[in-house]
PDB file of N, H, CA, C and O in Angstrom:
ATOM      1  N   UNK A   1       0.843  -1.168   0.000  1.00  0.00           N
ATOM      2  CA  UNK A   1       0.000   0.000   0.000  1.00  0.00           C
ATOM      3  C   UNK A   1       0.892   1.236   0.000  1.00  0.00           C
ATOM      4  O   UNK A   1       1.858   1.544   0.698  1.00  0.00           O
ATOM      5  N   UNK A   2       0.305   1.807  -0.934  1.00  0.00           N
ATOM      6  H   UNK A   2      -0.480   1.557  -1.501  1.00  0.00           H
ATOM      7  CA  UNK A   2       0.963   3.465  -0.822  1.00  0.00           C
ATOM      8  C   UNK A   2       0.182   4.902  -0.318  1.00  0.00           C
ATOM      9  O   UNK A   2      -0.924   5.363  -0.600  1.00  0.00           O
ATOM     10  N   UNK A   3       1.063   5.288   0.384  1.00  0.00           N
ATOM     11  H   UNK A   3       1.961   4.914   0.613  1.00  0.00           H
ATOM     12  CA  UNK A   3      -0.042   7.176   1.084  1.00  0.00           C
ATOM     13  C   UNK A   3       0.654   8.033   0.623  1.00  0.00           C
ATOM     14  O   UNK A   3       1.812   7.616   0.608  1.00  0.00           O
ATOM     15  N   UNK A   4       0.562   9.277   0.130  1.00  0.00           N
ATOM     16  H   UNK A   4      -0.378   9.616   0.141  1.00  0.00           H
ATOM     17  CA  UNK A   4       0.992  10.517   0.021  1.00  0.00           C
ATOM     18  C   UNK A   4      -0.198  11.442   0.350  1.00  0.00           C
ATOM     19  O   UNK A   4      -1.358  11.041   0.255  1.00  0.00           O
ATOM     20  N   UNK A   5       0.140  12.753   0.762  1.00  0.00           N
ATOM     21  H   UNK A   5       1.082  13.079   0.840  1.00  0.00           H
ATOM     22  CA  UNK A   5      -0.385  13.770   1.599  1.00  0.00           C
ATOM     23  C   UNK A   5      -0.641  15.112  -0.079  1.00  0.00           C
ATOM     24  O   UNK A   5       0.389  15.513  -0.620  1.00  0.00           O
ATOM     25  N   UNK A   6      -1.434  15.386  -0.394  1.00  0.00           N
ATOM     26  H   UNK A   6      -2.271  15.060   0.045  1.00  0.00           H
ATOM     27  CA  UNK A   6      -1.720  16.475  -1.019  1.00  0.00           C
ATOM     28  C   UNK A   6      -1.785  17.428  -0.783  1.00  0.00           C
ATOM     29  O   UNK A   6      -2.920  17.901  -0.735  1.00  0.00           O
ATOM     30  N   UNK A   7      -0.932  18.072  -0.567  1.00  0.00           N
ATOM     31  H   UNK A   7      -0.010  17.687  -0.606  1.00  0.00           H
ATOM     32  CA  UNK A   7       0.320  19.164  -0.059  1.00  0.00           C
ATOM     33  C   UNK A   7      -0.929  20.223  -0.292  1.00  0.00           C
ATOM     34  O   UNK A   7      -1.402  20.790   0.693  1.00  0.00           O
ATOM     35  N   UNK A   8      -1.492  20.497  -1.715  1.00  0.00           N
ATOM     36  H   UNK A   8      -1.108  20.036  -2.515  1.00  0.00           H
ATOM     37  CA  UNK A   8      -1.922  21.653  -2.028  1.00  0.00           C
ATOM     38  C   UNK A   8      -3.229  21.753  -1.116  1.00  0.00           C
ATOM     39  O   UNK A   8      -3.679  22.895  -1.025  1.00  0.00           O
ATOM     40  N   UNK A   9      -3.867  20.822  -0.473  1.00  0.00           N
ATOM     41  H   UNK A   9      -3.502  19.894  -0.546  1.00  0.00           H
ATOM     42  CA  UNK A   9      -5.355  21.184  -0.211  1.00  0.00           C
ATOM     43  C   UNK A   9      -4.959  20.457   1.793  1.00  0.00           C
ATOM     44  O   UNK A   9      -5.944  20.191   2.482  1.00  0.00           O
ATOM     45  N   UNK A  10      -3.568  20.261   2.384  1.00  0.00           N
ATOM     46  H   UNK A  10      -2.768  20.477   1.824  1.00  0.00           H
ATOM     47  CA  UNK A  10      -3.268  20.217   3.357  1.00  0.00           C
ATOM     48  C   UNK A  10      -3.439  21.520   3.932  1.00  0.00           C
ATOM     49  O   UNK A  10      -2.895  22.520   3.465  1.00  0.00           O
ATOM     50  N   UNK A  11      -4.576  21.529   5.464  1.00  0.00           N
ATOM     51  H   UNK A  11      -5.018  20.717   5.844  1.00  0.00           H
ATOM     52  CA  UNK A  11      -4.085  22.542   5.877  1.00  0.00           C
ATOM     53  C   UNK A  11      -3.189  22.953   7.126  1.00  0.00           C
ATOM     54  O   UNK A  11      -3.174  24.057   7.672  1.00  0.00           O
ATOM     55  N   UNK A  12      -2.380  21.731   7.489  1.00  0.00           N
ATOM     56  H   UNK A  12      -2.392  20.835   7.046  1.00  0.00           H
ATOM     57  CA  UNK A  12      -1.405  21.316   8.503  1.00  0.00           C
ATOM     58  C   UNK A  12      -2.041  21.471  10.048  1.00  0.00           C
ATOM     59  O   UNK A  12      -1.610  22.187  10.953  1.00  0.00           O
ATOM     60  N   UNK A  13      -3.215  20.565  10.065  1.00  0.00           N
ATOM     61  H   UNK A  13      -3.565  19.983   9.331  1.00  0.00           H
ATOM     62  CA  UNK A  13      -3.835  20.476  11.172  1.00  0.00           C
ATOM     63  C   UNK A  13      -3.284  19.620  12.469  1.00  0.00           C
ATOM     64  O   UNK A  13      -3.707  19.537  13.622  1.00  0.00           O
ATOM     65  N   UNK A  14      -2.054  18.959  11.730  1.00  0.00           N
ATOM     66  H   UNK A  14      -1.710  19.026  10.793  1.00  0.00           H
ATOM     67  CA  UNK A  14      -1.300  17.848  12.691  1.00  0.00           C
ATOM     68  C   UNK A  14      -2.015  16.980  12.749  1.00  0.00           C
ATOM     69  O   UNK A  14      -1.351  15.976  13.005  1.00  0.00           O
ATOM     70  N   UNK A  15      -3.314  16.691  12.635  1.00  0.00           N
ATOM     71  H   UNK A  15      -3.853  17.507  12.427  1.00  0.00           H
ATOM     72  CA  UNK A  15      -3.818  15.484  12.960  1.00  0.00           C
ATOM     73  C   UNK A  15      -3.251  14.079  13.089  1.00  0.00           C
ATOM     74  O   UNK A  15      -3.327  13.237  13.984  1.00  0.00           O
ATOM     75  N   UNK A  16      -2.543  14.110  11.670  1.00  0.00           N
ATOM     76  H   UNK A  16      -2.481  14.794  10.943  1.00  0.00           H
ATOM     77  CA  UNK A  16      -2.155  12.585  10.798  1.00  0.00           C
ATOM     78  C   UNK A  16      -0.874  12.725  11.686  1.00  0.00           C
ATOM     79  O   UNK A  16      -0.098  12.436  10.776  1.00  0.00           O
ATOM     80  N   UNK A  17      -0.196  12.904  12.563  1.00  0.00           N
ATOM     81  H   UNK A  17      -0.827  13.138  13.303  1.00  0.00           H
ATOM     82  CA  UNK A  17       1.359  13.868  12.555  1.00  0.00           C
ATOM     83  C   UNK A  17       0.682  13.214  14.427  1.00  0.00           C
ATOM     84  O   UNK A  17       1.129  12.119  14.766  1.00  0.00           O
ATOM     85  N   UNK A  18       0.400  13.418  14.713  1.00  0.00           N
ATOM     86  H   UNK A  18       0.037  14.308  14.438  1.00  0.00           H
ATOM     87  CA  UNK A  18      -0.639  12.810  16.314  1.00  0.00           C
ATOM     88  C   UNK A  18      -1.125  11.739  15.915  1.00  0.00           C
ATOM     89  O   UNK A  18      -0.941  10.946  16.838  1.00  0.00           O
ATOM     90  N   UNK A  19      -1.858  11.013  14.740  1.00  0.00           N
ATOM     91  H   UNK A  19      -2.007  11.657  13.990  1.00  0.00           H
ATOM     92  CA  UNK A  19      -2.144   9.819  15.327  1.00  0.00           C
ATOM     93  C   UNK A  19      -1.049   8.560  14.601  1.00  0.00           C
ATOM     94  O   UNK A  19      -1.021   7.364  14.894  1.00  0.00           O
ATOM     95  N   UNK A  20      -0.154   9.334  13.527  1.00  0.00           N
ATOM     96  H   UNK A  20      -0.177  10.305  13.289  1.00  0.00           H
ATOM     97  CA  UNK A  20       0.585   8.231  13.261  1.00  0.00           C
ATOM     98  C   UNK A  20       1.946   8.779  13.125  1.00  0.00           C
ATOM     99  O   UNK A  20       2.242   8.785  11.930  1.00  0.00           O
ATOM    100  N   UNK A  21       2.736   9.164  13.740  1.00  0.00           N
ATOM    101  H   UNK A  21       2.496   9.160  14.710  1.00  0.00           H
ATOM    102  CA  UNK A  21       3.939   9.614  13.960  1.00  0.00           C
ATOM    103  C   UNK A  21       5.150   8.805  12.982  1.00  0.00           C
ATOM    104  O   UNK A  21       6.161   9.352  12.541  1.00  0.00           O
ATOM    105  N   UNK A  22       4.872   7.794  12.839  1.00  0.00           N
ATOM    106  H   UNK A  22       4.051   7.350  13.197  1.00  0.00           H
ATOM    107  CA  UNK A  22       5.741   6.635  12.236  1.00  0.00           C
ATOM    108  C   UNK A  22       5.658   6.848  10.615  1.00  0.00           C
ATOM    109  O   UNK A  22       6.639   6.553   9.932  1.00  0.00           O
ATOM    110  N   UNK A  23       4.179   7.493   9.866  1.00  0.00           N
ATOM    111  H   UNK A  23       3.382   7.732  10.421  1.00  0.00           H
ATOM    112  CA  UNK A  23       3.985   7.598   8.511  1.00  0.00           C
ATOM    113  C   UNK A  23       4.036   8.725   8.312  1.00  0.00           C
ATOM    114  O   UNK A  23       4.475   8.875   7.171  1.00  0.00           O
ATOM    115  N   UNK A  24       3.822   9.716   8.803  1.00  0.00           N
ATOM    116  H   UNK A  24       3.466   9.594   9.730  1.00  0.00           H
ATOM    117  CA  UNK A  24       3.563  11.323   8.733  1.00  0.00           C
ATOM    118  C   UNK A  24       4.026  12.087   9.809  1.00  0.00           C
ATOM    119  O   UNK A  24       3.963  11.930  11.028  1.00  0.00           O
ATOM    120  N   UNK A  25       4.808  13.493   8.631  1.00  0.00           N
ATOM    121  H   UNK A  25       4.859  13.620   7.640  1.00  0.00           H
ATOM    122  CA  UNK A  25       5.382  14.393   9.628  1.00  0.00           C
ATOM    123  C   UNK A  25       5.531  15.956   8.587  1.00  0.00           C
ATOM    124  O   UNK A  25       5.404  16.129   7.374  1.00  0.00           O
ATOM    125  N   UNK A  26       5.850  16.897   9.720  1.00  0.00           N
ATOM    126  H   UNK A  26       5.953  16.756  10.704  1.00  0.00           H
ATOM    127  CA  UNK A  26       5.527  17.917   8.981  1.00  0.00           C
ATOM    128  C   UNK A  26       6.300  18.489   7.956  1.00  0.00           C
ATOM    129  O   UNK A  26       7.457  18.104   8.124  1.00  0.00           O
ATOM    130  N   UNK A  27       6.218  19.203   7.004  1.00  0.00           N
ATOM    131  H   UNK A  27       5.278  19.516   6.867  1.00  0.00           H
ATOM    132  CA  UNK A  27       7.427  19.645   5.999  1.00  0.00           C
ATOM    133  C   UNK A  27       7.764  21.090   6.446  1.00  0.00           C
ATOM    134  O   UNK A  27       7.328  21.578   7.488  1.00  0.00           O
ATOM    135  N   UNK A  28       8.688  21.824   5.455  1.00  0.00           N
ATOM    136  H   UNK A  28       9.043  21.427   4.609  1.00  0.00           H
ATOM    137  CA  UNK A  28       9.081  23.162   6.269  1.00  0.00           C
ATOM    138  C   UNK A  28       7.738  23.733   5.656  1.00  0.00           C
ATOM    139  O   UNK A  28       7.055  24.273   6.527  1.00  0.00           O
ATOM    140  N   UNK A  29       7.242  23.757   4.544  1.00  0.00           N
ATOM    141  H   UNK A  29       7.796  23.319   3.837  1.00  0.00           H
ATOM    142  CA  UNK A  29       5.788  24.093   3.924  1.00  0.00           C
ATOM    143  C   UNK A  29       4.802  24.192   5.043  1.00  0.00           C
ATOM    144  O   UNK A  29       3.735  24.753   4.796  1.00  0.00           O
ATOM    145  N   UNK A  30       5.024  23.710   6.263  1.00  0.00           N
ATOM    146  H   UNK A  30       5.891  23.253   6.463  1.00  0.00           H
ATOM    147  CA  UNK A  30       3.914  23.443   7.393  1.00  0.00           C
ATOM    148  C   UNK A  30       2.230  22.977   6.555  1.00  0.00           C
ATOM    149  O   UNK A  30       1.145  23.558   6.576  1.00  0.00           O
ATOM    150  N   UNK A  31       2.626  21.842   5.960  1.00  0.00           N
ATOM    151  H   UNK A  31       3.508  21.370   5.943  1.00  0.00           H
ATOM    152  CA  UNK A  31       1.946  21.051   6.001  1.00  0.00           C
ATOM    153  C   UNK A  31       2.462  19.708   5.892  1.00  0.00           C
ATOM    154  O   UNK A  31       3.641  19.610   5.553  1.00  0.00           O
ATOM    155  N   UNK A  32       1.576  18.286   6.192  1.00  0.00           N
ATOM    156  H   UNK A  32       0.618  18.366   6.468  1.00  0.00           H
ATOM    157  CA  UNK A  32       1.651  17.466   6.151  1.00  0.00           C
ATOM    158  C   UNK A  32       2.449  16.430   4.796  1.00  0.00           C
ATOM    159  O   UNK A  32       2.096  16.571   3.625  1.00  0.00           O
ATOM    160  N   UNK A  33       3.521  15.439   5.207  1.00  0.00           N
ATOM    161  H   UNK A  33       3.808  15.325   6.159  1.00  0.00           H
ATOM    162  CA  UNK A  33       4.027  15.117   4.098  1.00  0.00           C
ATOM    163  C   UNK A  33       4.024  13.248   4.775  1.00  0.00           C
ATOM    164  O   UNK A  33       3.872  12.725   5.879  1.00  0.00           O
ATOM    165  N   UNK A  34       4.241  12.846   3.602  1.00  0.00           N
ATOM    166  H   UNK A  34       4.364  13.271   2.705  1.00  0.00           H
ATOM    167  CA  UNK A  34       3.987  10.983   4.157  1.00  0.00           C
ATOM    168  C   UNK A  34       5.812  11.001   4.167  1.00  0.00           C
ATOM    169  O   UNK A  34       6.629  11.519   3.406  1.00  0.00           O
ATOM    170  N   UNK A  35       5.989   9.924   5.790  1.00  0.00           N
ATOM    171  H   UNK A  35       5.326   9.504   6.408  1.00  0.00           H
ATOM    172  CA  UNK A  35       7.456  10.042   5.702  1.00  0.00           C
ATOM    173  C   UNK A  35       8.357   8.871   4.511  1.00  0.00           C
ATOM    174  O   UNK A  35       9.495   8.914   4.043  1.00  0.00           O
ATOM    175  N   UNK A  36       7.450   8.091   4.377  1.00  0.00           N
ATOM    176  H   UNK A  36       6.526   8.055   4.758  1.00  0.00           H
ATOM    177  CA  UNK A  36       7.989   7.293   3.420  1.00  0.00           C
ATOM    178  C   UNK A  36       6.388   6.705   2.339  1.00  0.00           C
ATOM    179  O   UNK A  36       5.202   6.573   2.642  1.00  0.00           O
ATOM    180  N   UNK A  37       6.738   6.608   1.754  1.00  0.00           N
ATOM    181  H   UNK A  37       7.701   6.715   1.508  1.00  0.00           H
ATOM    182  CA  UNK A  37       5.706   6.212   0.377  1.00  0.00           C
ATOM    183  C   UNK A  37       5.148   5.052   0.745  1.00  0.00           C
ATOM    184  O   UNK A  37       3.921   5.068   0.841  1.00  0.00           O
ATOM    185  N   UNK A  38       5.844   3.806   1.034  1.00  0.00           N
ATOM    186  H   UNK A  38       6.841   3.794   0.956  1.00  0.00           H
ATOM    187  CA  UNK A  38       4.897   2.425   1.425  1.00  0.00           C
ATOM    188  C   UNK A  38       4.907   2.354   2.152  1.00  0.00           C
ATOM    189  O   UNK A  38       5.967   2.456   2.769  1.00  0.00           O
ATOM    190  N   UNK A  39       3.695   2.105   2.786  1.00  0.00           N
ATOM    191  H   UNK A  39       2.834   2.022   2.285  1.00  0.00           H
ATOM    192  CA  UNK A  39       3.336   1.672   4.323  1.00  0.00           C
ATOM    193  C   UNK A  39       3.889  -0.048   4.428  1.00  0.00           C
ATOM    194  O   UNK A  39       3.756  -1.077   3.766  1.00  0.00           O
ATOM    195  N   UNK A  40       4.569   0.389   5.685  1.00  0.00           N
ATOM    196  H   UNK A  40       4.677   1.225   6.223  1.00  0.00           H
ATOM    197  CA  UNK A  40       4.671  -0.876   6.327  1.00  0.00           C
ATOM    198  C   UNK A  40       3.563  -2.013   6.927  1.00  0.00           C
ATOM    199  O   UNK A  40       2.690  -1.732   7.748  1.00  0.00           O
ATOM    200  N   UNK A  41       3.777  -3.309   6.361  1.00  0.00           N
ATOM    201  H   UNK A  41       4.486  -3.537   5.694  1.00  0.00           H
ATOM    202  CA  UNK A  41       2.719  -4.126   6.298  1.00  0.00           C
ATOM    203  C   UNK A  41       1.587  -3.652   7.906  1.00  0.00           C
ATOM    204  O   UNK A  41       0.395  -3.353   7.975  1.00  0.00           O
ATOM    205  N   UNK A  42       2.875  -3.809   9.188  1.00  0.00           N
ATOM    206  H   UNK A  42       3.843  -4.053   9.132  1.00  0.00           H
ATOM    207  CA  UNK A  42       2.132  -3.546  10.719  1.00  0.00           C
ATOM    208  C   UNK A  42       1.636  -1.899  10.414  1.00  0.00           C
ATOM    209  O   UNK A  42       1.187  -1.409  11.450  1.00  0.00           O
ATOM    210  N   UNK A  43       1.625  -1.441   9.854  1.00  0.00           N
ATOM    211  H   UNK A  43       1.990  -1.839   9.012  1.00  0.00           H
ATOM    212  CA  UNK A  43       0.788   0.315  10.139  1.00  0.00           C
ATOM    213  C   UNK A  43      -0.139   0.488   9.210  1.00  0.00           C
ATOM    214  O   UNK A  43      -0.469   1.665   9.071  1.00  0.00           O
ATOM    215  N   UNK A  44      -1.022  -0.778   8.080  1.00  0.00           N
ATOM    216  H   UNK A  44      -0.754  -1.734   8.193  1.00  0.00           H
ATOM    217  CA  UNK A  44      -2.166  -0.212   7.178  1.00  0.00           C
ATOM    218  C   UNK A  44      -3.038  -0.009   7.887  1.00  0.00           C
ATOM    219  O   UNK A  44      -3.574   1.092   7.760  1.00  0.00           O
ATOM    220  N   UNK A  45      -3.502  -0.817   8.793  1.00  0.00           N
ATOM    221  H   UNK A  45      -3.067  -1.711   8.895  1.00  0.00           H
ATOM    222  CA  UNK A  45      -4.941  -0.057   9.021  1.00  0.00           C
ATOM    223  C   UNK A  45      -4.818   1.069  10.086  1.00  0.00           C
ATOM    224  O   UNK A  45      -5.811   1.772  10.276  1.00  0.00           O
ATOM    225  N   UNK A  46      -3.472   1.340  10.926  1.00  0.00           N
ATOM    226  H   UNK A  46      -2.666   0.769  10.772  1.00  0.00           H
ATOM    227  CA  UNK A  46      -3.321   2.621  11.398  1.00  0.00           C
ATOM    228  C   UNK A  46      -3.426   3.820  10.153  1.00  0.00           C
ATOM    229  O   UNK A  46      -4.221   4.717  10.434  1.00  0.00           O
ATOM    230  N   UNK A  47      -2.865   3.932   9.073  1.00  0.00           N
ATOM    231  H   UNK A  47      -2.219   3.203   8.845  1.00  0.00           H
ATOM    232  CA  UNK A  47      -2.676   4.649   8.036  1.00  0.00           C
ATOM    233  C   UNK A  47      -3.999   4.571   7.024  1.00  0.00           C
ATOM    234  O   UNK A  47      -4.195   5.477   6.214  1.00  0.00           O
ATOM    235  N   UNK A  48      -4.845   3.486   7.122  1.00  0.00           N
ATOM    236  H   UNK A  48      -4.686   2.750   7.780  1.00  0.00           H
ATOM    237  CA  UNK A  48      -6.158   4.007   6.657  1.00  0.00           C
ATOM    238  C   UNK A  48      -7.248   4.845   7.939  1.00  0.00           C
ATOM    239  O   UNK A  48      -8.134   5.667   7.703  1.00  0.00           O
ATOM    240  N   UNK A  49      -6.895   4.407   9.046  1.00  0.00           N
ATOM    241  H   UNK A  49      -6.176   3.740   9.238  1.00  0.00           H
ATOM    242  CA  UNK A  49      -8.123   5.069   9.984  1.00  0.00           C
ATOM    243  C   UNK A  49      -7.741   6.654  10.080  1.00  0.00           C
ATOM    244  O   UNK A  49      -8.661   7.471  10.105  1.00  0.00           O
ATOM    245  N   UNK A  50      -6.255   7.128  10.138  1.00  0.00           N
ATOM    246  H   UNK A  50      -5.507   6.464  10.118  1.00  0.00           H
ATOM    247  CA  UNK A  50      -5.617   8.370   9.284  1.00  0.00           C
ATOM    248  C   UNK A  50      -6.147   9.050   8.323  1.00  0.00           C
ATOM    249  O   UNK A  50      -6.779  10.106   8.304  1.00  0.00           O
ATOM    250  N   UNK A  51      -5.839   8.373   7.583  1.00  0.00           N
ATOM    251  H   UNK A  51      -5.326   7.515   7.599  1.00  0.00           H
ATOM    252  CA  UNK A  51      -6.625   8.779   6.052  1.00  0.00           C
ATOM    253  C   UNK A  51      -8.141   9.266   6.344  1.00  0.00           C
ATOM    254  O   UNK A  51      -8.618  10.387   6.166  1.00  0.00           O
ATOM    255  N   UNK A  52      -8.818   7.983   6.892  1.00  0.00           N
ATOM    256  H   UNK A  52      -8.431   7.072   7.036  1.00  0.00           H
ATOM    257  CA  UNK A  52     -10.351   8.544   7.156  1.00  0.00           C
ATOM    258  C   UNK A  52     -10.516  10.021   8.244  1.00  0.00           C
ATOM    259  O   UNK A  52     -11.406  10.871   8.225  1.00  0.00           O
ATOM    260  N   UNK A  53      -9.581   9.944   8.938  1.00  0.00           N
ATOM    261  H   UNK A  53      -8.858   9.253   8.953  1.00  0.00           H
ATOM    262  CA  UNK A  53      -9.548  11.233   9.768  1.00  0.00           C
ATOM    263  C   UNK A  53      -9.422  12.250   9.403  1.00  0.00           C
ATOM    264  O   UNK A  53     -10.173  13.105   9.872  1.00  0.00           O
ATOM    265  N   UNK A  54      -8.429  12.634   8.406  1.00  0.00           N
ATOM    266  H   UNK A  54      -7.819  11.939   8.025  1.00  0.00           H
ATOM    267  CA  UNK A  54      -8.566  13.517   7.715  1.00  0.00           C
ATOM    268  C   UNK A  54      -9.294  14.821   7.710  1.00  0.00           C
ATOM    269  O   UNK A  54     -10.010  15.007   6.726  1.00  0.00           O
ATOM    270  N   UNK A  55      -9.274  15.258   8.133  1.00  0.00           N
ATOM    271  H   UNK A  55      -8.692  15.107   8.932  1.00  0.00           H
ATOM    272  CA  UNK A  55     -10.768  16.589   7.730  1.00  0.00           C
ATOM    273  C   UNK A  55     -10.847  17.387   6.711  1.00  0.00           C
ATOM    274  O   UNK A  55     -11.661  18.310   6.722  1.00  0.00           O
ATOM    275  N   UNK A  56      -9.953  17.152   5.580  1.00  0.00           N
ATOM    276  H   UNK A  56      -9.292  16.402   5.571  1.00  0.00           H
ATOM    277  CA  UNK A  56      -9.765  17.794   4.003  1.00  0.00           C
ATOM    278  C   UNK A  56      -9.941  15.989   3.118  1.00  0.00           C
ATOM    279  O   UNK A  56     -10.753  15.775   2.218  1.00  0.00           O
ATOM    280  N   UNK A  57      -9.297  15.291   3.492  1.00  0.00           N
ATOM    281  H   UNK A  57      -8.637  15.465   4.224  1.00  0.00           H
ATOM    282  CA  UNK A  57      -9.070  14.123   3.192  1.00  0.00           C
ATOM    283  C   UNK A  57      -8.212  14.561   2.113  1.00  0.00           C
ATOM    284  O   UNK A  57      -8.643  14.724   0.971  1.00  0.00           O
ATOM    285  N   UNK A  58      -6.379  14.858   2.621  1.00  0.00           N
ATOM    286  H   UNK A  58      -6.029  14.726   3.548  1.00  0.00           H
ATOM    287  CA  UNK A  58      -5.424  15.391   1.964  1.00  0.00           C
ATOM    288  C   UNK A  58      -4.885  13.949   1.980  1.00  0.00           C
ATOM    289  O   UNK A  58      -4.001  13.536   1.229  1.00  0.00           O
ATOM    290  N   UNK A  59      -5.464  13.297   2.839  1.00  0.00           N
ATOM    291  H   UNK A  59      -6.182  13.632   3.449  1.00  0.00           H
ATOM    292  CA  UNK A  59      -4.367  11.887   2.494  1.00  0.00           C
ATOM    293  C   UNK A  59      -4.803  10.632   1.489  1.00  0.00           C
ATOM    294  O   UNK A  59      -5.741   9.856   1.673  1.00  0.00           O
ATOM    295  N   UNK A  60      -3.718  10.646   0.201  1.00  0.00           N
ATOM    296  H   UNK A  60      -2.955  11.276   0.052  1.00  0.00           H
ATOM    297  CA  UNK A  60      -4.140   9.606  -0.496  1.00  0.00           C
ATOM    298  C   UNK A  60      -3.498   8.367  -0.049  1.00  0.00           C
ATOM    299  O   UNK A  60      -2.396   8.179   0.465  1.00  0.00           O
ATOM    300  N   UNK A  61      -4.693   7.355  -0.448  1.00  0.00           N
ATOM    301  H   UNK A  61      -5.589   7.507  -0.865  1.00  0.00           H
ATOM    302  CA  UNK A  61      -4.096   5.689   0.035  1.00  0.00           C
ATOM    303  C   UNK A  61      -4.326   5.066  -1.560  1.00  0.00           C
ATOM    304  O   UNK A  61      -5.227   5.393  -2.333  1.00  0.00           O
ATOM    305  N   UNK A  62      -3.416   4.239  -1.764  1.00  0.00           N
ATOM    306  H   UNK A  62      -2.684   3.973  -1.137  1.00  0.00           H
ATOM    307  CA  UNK A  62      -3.574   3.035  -3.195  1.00  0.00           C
ATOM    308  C   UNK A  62      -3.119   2.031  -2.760  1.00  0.00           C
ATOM    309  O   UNK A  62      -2.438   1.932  -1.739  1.00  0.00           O
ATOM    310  N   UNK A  63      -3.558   0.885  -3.737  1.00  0.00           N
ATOM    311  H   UNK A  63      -4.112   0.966  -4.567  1.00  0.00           H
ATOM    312  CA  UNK A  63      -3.238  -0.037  -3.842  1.00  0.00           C
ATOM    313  C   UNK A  63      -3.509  -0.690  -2.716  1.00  0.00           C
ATOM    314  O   UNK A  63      -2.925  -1.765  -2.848  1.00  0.00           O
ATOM    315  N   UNK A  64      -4.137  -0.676  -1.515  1.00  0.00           N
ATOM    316  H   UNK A  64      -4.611   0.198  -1.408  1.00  0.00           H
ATOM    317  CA  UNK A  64      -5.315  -1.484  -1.115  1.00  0.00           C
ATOM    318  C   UNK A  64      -5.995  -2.311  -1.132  1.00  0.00           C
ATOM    319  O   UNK A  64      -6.958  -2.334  -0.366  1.00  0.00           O
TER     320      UNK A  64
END
């Protein structure tokens, strides 16, 4: 599975950055950036309940 953060419609609420520290962190842009592209097998469904949290839903998930 892959996440990236859509920088343009992020409005760096920290959310994703608080509940998954391990996939997401902030850029100097002060918004949200995915720290690495594939999620590790142990963090998908942390990194989809993320995603659903969202409150722009800046975070994309594939390959799922």
């Amino acid at each position: 599975m892959k996440v990236r953060v859509d920088q343009s419609i992020c409005t760096g609420c920290e959310l994703c950055v608080g509940m998954s520290p391990k996939l997401f962190k902030m850029s100097d842009a002060l918004s949200a950036e995915a720290i690495r592209e594939e999620v590790p097998r142990e963090l998908v469904e942390e990194c989809r309940d993320t995603a659903d949290a969202c409150p722009v839903l800046a975070i994309e998930v594939s390959g799922v």
